[in-house]
N, C-alpha and C positions, 0 to 999 in steps of 0.2 A: 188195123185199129187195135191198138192194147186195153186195159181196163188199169185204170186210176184208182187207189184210194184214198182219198183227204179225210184225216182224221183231226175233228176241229170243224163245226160252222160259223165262225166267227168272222170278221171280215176278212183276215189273212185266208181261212180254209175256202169262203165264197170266190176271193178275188183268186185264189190257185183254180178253182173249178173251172172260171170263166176261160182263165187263161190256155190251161191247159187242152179243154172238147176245141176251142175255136182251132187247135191244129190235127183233132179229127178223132181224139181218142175220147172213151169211153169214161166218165169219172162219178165214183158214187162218195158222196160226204154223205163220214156218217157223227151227227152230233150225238153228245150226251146228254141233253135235257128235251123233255116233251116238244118243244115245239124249237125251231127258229128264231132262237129273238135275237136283241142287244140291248145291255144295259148301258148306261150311262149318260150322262147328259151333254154336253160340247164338246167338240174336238177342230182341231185348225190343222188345216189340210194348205200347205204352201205350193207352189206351182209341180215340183214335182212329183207331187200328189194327182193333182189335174193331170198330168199328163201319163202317168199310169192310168188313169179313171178312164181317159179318152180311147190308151190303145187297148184296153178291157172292153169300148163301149157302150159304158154309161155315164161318162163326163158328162154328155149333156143332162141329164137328169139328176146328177148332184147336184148343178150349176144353179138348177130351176129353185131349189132353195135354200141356196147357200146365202149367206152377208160377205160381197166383198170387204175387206178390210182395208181400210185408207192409210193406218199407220200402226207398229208398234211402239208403244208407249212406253218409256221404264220413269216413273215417279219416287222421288224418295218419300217411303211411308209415313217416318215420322216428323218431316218438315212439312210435308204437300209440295217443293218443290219438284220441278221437273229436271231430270239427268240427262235421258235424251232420248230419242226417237225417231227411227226408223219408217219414211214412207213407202208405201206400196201400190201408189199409184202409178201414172205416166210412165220414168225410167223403170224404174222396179218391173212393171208388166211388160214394158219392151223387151227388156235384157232379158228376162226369164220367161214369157210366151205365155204366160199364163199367171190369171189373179193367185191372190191369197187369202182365203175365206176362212169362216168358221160356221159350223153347220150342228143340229143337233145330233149325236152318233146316230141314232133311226135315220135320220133322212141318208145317213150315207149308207150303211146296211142295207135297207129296205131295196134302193137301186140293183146293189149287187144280188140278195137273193129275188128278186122279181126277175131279174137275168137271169137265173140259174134254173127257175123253175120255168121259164120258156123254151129253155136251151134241150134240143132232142137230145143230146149228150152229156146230159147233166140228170142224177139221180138223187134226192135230197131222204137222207133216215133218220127219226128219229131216235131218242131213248135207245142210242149206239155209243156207250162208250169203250172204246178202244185202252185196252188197260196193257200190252201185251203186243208182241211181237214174233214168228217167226219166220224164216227165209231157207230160200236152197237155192239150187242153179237157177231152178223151173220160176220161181216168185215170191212171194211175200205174202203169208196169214197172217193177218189183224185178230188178237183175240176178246173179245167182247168181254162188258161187266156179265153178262148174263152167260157165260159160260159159249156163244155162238161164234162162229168162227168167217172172216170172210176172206176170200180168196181173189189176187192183184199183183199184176207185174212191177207194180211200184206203190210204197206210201209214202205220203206225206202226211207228218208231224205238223200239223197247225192247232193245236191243240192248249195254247196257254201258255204261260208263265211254268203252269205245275203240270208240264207236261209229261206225262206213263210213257212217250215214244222218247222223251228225253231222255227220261229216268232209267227207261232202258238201253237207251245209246250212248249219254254223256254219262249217266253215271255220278253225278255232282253236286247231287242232293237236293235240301232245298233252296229256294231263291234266298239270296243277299237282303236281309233287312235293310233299309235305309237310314232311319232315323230319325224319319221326317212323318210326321200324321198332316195328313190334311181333312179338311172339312170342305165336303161343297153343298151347294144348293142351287134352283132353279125359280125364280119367281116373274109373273107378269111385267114386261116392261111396264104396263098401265101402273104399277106400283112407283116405279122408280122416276123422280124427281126431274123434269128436264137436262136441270141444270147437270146431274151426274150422268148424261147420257151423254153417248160420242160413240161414231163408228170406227173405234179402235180396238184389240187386244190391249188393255191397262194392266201395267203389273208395278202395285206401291213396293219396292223393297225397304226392309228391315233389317235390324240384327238377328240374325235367326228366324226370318220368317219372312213371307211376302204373300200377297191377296193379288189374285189376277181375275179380271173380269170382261166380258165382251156379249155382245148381241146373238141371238141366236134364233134358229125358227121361223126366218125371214124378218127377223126385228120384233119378234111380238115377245118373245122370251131373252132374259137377263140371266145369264149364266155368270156364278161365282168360285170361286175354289180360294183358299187361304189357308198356307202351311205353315208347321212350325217347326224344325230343327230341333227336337226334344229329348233325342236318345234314345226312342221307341224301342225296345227291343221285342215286340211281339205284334206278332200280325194279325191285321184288321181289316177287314172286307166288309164294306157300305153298312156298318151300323148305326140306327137310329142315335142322334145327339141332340141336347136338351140345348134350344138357343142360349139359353144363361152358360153354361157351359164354354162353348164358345167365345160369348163375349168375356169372357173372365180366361181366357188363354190370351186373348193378346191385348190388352189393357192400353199399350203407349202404341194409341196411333195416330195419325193427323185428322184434321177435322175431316174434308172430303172423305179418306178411308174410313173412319169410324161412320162416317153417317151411310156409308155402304153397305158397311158390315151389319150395322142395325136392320137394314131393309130385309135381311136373310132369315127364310124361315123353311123348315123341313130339312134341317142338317141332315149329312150321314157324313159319314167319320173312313178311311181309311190310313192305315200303315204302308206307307209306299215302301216295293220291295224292285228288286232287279237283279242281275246276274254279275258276273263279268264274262266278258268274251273268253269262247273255247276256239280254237282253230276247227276243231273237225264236228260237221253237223250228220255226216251219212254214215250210212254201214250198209254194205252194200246198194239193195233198193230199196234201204228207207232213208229218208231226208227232210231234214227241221224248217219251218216257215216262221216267220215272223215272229211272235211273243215266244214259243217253244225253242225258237234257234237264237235269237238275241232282245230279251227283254231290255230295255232300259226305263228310265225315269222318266215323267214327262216334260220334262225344262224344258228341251230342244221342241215340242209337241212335234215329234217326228216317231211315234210307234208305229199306228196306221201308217202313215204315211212310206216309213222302209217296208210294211210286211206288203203293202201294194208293190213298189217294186218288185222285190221276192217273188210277186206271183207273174208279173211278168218276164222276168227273167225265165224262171224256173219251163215255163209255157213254153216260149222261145227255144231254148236249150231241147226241150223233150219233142221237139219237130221231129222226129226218127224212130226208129224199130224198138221193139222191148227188148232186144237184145243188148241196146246199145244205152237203156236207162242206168245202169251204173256206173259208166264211163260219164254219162253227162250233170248225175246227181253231185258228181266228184269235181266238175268243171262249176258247175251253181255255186256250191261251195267256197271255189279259187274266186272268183270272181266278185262274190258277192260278200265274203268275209272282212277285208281289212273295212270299205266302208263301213259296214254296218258297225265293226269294233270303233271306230272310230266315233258314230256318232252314240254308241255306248258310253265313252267315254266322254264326250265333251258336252253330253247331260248331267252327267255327274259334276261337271266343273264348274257349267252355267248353275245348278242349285248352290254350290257354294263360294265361288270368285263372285258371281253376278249377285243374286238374289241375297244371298243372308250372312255378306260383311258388316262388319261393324269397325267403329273409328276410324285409325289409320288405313285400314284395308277398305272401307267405306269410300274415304276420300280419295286414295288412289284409283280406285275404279270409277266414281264419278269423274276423275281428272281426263284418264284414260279415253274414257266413254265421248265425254263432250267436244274430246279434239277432233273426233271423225265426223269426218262427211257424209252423206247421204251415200254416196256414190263409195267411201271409204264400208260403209255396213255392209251397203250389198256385195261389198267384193268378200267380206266378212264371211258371208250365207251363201256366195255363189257356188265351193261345192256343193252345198247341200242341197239347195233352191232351185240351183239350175242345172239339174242331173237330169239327161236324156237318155242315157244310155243304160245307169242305174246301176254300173260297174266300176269303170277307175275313174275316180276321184280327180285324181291326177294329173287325166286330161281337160280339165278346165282350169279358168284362169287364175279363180280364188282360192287359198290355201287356206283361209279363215287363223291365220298366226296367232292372234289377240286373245284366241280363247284354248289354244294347243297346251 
């Protein structure tokens, strides 16, 4: 049995714990903040998602209150018409073994550390954050904000976007501003109108902007987010915004979307940021998870969704002696790098091909868009969707062309 340390309690640092004790080692996460939580409100978790959650163990208990999803929806924002839409029922759940939900990010957190704190091989620390790094033959010391020191044949970097094991491994500063602010909020279905109700993921696009919405909470809660393509050049992290505010950022929208946006109350504001893909996440045993190894945007809403991978992979791999965790941090790496660049990148493409065209670029991708088939989409998402293995790409049958 070796000794683990995850540095990061977030869902990539929980879902690396799980993974890792179920093949017999020793793993202590140590977070930065007082207690365990998660911030945030909705997140969309697609079959691949589910099927890391299942071989971690606790699929069934995200499942108990997720919303499956019936269809993704892309609406044009300032007509109301509709571009087209993607089901995810019948074939969708055949072909890929598993639904496509959205759940409040608590109910999928909560699973994985309720796992973790039952788990004999699992140790959970608070007000630990890991700023610091060194290594020798022998292992790996984590060095603490508080000057404490702790001692591990391996870390893991699950620690963030702005992550100190990056910073000391990649070296590459800070995260990539985007340019895009978004605004979300959370309010009572009981608020929201029948007729704007639908068990879909809805995303109106615009020039420069688009509002995506969906059920959440087991349908008792209306989850909103609506971006804008502004040029932000400074970073923002969930700050309180005045409704008027809001409605005076996107002024030209269709009726349905405007009377959406009206319903939102209790903004907060962030500057979306992300990385670009580096080739190398280890040095010797230490090795980057999820947000700390490849941030990206949420267009693709696959962030959770790869760092769950990562944690199984990673689990997998480290089945073997402490001797041989550097050799297999270096194989995690091989394996799990082009995908995750990949959907680094084709987040960034979907915020600006898909979401926030205008005119002729508008109408090309509406043209594009409508000629596919149901069966034509999913082949679209099939890498992405229906990753079992959560390595080469490659070997499945859809290359997703349309959006490369």
């Amino acid at each position: 049995m070796a000794n683990i340390l995850v540095a990061g309690g977030g869902i990539g640092g929980l879902a690396a714990a799980l993974s890792i004790a179920r093949h017999g080692h020793q793993v202590l996460v140590a977070e930065r903040n007082r207690e365990f939580t998660e911030l945030g409100a909705g997140i969309q978790l697609a079959p691949n998602a589910f099927h890391a959650l299942d071989l971690l163990g606790v699929g069934a208990d995200v499942r108990a209150t997720a919303v499956y999803i019936d269809e993704l929806r892309l609406m044009d924002g300032t007509t109301g018409e509709r571009i087209t839409s993607m089901p995810l029922t019948g074939e969708y759940r055949q072909r890929f073994g598993n639904p496509y939900a959205v759940v409040q990010r608590g109910d999928l957190y909560q699973p994985l550390l309720s796992a973790c704190r039952d788990h004999d091989n699992i140790e959970l620390r608070t007000d630990s954050q890991v700023t610091a790094y060194e290594q020798d033959s022998a292992g790996v010391t984590a060095v603490l904000a508080s000057g404490a020191r702790l001692s591990a044949d391996l870390l893991v970097g699950a620690d963030g976007i702005r992550s100190a094991v990056r910073r000391q491994l990649v070296g590459d500063g800070a995260p990539r501003v985007s340019g895009h602010t978004i605004y979300r909020c959370v309010i009572p279905m009981s608020e929201v109108p029948p007729e704007l109700r639908s068990n879909t993921v809805t995303l109106w696009a615009g020039p420069k902007w688009h509002l995506v919405h969906y059920p959440i909470g087991n349908g008792r809660f209306f989850n909103m987010a609506i971006t804008r393509d502004d040029a932000a050049t400074e970073v923002v992290v969930g700050e309180p915004v005045e409704t008027a505010h809001v409605h005076a950022r996107f002024p030209v929208l269709s009726e349905p979307a405007r009377r959406l946006l009206e319903l939102g109350k209790g903004w907060r504001t962030w500057v979306l940021c992300d990385r670009d893909p580096v080739p190398g996440w280890t040095d010797g045993r230490v090795v980057l998870l999820g947000d700390a190894a490849h941030p990206m945007l949420q267009y693709a809403a696959q962030g959770a969704c790869q760092a769950l991978e990562d944690a199984v992979v990673l689990g997998d791999l480290l089945d073997c002696g402490a001797d041989e965790f550097a050799a297999c941090a270096l194989k995690y790496n091989a394996v799990r790098r082009d995908r995750t660049a990949r959907a680094q990148h084709v987040s960034r493409e979907i915020g600006t091909r898909l979401f926030h065209p205008a005119g002729v670029e508008a109408r090309a991708r509406d043209e594009m868009l409508s000629s596919l088939s149901a069966t034509d989409l999913h082949d679209e998402v099939s890498w992405l969707h229906g990753a079992r293995d959560f390595t080469d790409f490659d070997q499945l049958t859809g290359k997703g062309a349309a959006l490369q």
